[in-house]
N, C-alpha and C positions, 0 to 999 in steps of 0.2 A: 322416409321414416318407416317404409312398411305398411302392410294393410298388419289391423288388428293392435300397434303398437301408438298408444295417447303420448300426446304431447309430454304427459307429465312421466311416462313408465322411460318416455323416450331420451327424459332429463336425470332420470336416475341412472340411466345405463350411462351418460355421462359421466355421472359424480364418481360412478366406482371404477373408472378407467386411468390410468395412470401412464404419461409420456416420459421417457429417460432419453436423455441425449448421453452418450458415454465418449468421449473425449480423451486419445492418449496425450498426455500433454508436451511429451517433449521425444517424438518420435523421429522426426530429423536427429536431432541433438545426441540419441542412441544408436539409430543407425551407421551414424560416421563412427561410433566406437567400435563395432562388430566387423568383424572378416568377413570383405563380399560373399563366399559361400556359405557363411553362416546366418546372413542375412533374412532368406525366406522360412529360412526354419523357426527365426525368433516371429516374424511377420505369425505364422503358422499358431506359435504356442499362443500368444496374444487371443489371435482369434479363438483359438478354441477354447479356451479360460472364459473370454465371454460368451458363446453358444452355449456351453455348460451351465452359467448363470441362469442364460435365458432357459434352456429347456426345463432347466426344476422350477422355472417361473412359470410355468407354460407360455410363454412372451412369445410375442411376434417379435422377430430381432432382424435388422437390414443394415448392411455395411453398407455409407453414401460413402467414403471419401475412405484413401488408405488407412487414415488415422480417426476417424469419424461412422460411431453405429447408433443408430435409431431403435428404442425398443416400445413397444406398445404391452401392457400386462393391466389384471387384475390390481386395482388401489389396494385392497385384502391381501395380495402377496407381498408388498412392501414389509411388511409383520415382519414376515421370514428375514429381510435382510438387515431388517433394525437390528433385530434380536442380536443378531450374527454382528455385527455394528461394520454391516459391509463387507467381509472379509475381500470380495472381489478386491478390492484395494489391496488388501495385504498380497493376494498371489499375485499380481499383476507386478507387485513389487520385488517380488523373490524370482521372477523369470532370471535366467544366468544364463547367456552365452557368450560370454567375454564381454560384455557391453561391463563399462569402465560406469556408467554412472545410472542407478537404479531406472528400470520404467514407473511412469505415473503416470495414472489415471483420475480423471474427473468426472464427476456423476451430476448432472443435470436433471432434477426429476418435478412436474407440474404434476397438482392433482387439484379438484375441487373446482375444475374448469366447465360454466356451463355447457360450453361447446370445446369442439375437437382443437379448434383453431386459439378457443382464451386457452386451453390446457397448454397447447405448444408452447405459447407465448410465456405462459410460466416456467416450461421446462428449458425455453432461450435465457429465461433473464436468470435461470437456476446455475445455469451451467455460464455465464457469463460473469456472473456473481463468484462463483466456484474459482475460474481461471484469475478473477482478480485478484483473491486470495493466495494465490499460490500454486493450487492444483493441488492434486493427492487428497482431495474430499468427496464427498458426497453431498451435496442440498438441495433440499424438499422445500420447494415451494407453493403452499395450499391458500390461496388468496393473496392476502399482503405479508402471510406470515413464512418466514423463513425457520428449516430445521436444519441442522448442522452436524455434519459425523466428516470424523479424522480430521483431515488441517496439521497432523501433526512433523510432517517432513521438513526439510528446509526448502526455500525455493530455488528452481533449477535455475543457474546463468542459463541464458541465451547468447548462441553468438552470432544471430541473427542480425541485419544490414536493413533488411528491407523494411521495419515496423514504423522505424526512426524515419528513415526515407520519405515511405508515404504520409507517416504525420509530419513530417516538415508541409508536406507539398500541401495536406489539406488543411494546415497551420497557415500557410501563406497563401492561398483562397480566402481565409475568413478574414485574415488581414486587408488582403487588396479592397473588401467593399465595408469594413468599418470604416467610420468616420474617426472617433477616436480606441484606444485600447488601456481598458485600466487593468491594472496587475495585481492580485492580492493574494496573500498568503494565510497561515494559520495567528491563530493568536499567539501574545509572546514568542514573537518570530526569533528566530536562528538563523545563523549563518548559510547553512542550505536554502533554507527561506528567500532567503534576502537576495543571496545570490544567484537564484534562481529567476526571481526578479528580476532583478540587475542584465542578467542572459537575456530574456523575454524583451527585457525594450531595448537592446541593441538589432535582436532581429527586428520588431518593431521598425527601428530608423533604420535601418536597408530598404524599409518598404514606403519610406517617408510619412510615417504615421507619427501620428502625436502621441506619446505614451505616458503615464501615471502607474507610479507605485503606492500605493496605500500601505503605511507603514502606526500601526497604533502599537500599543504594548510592549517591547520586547525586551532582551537580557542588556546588562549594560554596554556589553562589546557591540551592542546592532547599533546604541545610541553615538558609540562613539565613530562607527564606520559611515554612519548618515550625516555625521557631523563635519567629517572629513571627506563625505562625496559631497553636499553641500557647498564644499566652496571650489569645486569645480562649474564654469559656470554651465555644461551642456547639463547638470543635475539640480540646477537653483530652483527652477520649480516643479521637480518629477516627483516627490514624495510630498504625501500630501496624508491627510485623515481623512475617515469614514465618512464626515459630514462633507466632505468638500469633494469627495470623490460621487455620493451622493446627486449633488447639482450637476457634474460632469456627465453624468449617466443618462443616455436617451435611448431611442429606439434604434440607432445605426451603432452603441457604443459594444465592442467585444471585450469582454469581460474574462480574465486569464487567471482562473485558480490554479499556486505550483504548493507542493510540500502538502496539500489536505485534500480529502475526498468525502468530508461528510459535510452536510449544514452547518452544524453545531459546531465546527472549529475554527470559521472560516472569521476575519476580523469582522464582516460586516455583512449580517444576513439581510437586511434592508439592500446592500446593495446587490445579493445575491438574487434579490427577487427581482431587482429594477432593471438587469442586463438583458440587453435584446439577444446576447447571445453568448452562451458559454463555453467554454472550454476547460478541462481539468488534465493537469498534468502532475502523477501526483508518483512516487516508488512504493507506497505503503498501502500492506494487503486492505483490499473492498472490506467495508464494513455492512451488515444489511442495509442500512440507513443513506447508503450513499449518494451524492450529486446523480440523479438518475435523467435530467435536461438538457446536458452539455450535449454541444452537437459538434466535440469532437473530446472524447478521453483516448490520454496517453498513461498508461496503469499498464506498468511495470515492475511488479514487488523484488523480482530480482534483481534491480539495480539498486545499488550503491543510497543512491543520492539524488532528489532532485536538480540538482548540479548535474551529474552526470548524466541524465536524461536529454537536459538542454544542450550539455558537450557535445552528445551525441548527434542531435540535429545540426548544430551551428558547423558540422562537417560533413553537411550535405549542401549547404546550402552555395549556390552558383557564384557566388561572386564572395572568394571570403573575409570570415568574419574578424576585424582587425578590435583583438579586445585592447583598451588600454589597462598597464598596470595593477590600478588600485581593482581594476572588474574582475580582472584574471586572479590576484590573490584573494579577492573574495568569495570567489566560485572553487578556487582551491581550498578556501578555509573551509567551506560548505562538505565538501566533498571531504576533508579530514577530520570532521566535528561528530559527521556520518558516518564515517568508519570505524573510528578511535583509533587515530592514527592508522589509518590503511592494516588494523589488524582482524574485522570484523566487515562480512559481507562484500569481500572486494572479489572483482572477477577481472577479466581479462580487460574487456572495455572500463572498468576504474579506470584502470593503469592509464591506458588507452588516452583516456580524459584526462590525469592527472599530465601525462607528457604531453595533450594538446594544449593545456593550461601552459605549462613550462612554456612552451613556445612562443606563445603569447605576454611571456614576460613575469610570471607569479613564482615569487618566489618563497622558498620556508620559512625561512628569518622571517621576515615580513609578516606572514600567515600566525609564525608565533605571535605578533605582536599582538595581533589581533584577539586573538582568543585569549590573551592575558585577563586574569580574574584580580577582582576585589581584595583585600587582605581580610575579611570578615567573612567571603564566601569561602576560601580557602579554611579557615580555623572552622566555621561552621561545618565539613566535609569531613575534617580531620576529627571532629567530634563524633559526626553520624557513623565514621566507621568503628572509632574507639565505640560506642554504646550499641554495638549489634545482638541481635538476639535470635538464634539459632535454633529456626523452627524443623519441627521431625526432623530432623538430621541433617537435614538438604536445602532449606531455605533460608536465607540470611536477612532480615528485618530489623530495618531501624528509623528513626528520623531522623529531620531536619529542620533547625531550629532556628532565630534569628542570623537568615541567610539576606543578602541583599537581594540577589537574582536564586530564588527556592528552585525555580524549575532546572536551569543548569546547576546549582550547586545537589541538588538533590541527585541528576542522570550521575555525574561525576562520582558520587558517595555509591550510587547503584554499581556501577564501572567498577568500583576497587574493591567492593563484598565479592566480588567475585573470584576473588585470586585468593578467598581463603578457603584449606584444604577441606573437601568434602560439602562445598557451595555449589548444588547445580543450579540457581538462580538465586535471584536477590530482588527486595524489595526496601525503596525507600520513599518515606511520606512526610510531606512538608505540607505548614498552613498555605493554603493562598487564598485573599481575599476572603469571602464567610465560607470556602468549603476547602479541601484536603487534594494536594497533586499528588498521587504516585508514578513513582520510576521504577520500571520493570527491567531487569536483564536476566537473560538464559547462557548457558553456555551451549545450549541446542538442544539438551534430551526433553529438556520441560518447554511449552509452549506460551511465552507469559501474554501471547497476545490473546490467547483461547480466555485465559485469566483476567486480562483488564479488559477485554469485552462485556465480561459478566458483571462491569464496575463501571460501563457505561463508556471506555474507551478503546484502546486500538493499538496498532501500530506492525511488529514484525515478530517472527516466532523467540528472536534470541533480544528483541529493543521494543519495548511496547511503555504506553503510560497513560493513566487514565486520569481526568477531573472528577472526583466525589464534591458531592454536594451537603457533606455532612462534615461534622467538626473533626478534627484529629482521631479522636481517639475513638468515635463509630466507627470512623472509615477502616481503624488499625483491625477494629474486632470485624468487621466484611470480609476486610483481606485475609485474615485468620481463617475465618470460615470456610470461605475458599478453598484457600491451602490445606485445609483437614480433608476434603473433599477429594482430593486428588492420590 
């Protein structure tokens, strides 16, 4: 501590110190774009773009890893880069040396730490928070509270091998010493949902484990594919409800969240607290709120689909995975539900997945059937998009009204505002239950996950939706609010 310096002078020099972890996020991924001799030169601008940051910060700044720098600064200098809303992101972003696909950076920052070691730990779970998202942000974490700059890019595919890899392998440790493994998904489960599920306990019985899907709420097409794996008999007693999966739940039971990453979406937060041990496997960017217990996440916002996530492992796995039929069309419905028709967020491994599905026997037709709607959801869609309402020039708002299934017929209505001219995103809001769904879509420039966060929900920069808890038409005047805001 020093001679001459109190405990309490000693706590304050604390409070006003501030840790940044700075993280390029997809440095491999840029380097294979660049021409080996062009390579060190971009290495070069990088780093100097951040020494420059640091020295008008007066910061202590240390490069640990090629793509990883450690900064120590004044909490009071922070000011400087709010103000500036980060710019460091933007030049890091404009570097050019033939690199085919922009740099991006992530900013990890703890402050308000009594000690050096709680500050770090904020500025690990800042920057970990950060990269769930997406990358290309900045987040200030000051106790429990999270601040938030940029977010606004797309996220980078990865064509990375090894992530899938080792989460298989620490996938099937947590397997081999469960007793049993329940499986659950988000509320009013979808197709990715389900068949992501579906994925999870075929790995499951390679491992001779007992597996449960908790299936409550969902669109009418989940009812009618549960109805039809039902009378298979290796699925007669795999889907089960919240109470029943409840009693199955002990201290040896692994507990498998696919398609959600917060509390609040999960079908059954009773059994989220009961599992001896968790797991989240989830494509959709972190929210602050998130599953922070799991002792193993797989969060990957730039894939596809949780389908594809699972694709992805089940072709690592030693001995392979023989899906039948109806698994493999449903893991392909999942993974075309999540894309709109493979025209939105598809990357190399989609594909990848979708011809590892083929293989395995899933086919289109088939997958059409599946996704076939109601004749009442259909007219209700056709409705929401005939009554849109063309906010500042750019936003396209409407609802959705005696729908059978509101939350898919409402995404659907969101999906076709978009195709009219001079729509950079769309908004559409159905009753559900005593409070209000919205369905977000971008065509990229606008960020509607930035937007249904501030509504209490989540999702991707160009597919987000949120649950309000007020009646239609507050929720319509929030959304408005919002949107003037921007």
């Amino acid at each position: 501590m020093g001679e001459g310096c109190s405990p309490k002078a000693f706590f304050n020099k604390m409070e006003n110190i501030a840790i940044m972890l700075l993280f390029v996020d997809n440095f491999d991924e840029v380097m294979d774009t660049v021409e080996e001799i062009r390579r060190p030169v971009m290495v070069a601008l990088i780093d100097r773009k951040i020494n420059i940051m640091a020295r008008d910060m007066d910061a202590v700044l240390r490069k640990f890893e090629k793509d990883k720098f450690l900064m120590v600064l004044a909490k009071d200098k922070l000011d400087a880069l709010k103000d500036k809303d980060f710019e460091i992101l933007t030049q890091i972003r404009e570097i050019e040396m033939g690199n085919s696909m922009p740099v991006t950076l992530s900013l990890g920052i703890g402050i308000g730490g009594e000690t050096l070691a709680r500050t770090m730990a904020y500025a690990q779970a800042a920057i970990d928070l950060a990269l769930g998202r997406g990358g290309d942000q900045a987040l200030i974490k000051d106790g429990d509270k999270f601040i938030f700059f940029g977010g606004g890019s797309p996220e980078t595919p990865s064509n990375e091998r090894v992530t899938a890899r080792i989460k298989l392998y620490a996938l099937d440790e947590l397997m081999e010493v469960a007793a049993n493994i329940i499986v659950m998904g988000h509320h009013h489960m979808d197709e990715d949902c389900l068949g992501a599920a579906v994925g999870i306990s075929k790995l499951a019985a390679q491992k001779g484990r007992e597996c449960f899907i908790v299936v409550g709420t969902g669109v009418q097409s989940i009812k009618r594919i549960c109805e039809a794996f039902i009378r298979d008999a290796e699925y007669e007693n795999v889907f089960i409800g919240g109470e029943k999966a409840l009693d199955l739940c002990g201290e040896d039971t692994l507990v498998i969240i696919v398609d959600a990453n917060r509390p609040s979406m999960v079908e059954s937060k009773e059994l989220l607290n009961a599992a001896g041990k968790l797991v989240v496997i989830d494509h959709h960017r972190l929210s602050s709120d998130f599953i922070s217990n799991a002792a193993l996440t797989y969060q990957e916002p730039s894939a596809s689909s949780t389908c594809e996530l699972v694709c992805e492992m089940m072709k690592h796995v030693k001995e392979p995975v023989r899906l039948k039929q109806p698994e493999a069309d449903l893991m392909l419905a999942g993974i075309t539900v999540d894309t709109k028709n493979f025209t939105q967020k598809t990357g190399a491994k989609t594909f990848e997945a979708a011809a590892f599905l083929r293989r395995n026997g899933a086919d289109g037709i088939r997958v059409k059937t599946y996704l076939q709607e109601m004749l009442c959801d259909v007219i209700a869609m056709a409705r929401s998009v005939a009554n849109v309402d063309i906010q500042n020039g750019r936003f396209a708002v409407s609802e959705c009204h005696a729908a059978e299934n509101p939350i898919q017929t409402a995404a659907r209505a969101a999906d076709e505002l978009l195709s009219i001219a001079g729509a950079q995103a769309s908004f559409v809001l159905a009753p559900l239950n005593s409070g209000t769904y919205i369905s977000a879509r971008s065509l990229g420039k606008i960020n509607v996950q930035l937007i249904m966060e501030k509504l209490g929900g989540g999702g991707h920069q160009t597919m987000a939706a949120a649950k309000v808890e007020t009646d239609l038409q507050t929720s319509r005047v929030k959304l408005i609010n919002e949107l003037n805001e921007l």
